[in-house]
C-alpha positions in Angstrom: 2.7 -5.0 -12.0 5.4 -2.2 -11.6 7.2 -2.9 -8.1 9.6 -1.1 -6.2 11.1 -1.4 -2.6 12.0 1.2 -0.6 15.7 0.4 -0.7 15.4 0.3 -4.6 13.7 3.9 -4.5 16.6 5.2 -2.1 14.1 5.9 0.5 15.3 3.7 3.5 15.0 6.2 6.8 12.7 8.4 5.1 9.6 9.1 7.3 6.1 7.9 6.8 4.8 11.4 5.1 7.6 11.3 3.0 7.7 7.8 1.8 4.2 8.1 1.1 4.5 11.3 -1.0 7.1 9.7 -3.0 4.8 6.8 -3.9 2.3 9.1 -4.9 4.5 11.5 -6.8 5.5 8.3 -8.8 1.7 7.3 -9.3 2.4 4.7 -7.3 0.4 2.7 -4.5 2.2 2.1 -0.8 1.9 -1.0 0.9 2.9 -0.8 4.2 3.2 -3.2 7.5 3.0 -0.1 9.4 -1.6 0.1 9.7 -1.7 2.6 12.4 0.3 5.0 11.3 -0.5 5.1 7.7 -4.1 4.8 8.6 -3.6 8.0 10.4 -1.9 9.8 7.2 -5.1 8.3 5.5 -7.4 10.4 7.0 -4.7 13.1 7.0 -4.7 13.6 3.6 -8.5 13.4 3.1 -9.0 16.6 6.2 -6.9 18.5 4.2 -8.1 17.7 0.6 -4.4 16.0 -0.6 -4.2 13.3 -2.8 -2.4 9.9 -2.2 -1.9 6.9 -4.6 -3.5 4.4 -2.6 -2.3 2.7 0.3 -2.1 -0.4 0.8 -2.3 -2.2 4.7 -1.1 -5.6 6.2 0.0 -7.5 9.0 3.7 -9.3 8.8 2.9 -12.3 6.9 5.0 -14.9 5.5 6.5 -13.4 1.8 4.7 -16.5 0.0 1.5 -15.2 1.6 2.0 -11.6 1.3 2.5 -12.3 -2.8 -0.6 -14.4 -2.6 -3.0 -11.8 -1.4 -1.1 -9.5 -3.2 -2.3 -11.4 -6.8 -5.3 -11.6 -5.6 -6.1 -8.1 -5.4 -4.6 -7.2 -8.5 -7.0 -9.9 -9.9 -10.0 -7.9 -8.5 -8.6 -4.2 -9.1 -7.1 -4.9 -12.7 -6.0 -1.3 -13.9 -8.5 0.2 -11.1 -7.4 3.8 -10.1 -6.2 3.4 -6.0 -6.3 7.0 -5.8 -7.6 7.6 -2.1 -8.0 4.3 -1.4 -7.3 2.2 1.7 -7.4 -1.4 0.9 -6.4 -4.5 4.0 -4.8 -6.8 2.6 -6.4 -8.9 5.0 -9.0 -8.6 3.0 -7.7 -10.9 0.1 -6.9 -14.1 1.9 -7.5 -17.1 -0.5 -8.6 -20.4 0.9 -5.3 -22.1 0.7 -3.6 -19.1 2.9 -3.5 -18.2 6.0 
């Protein structure tokens, strides 16, 4: 797993579009607190036939659980191509989290 925050990328105050373009330019996934809005860019990208990396949706959860679900999905999407892809995390809650 290849990680990289936004303050590591130099991105901090970039806006939604553009943080997401970065990501994508780097063959990267987003993952993102911020649902509604990225949602939105979601289906923006699909209207107008661009391309995104994947992104990558949750609520504000404790870091322990946020890693958690986090392994878990990179258990069941080993090497798997996120291209286009909008994935909840919510979606990967384990029995012992939350």
């Amino acid at each position: 797993m290849d990680c990289q925050s936004t303050n590591e990328a130099a991105h901090q105050g970039s806006s939604d579009s553009e943080q997401l373009a970065f990501a994508t330019g780097q063959g990267r996934a987003i993952l993102t607190f911020n649902v509604k809005d990225f949602v939105g860019l979601a289906r923006e990208y699909a209207n107008s036939g661009q391309h995104h990396g994947g992104i990558i949706v949750s609520d504000h959860l404790p870091f322990r659980e946020l890693l958690r679900r986090i392994l878990v999905l990179l258990k069941r999407h080993p090497q798997e191509d996120l291209t286009d892809t909008v994935l909840w995390l919510q979606d990967y809650k384990t029995p012992e989290g939350s």
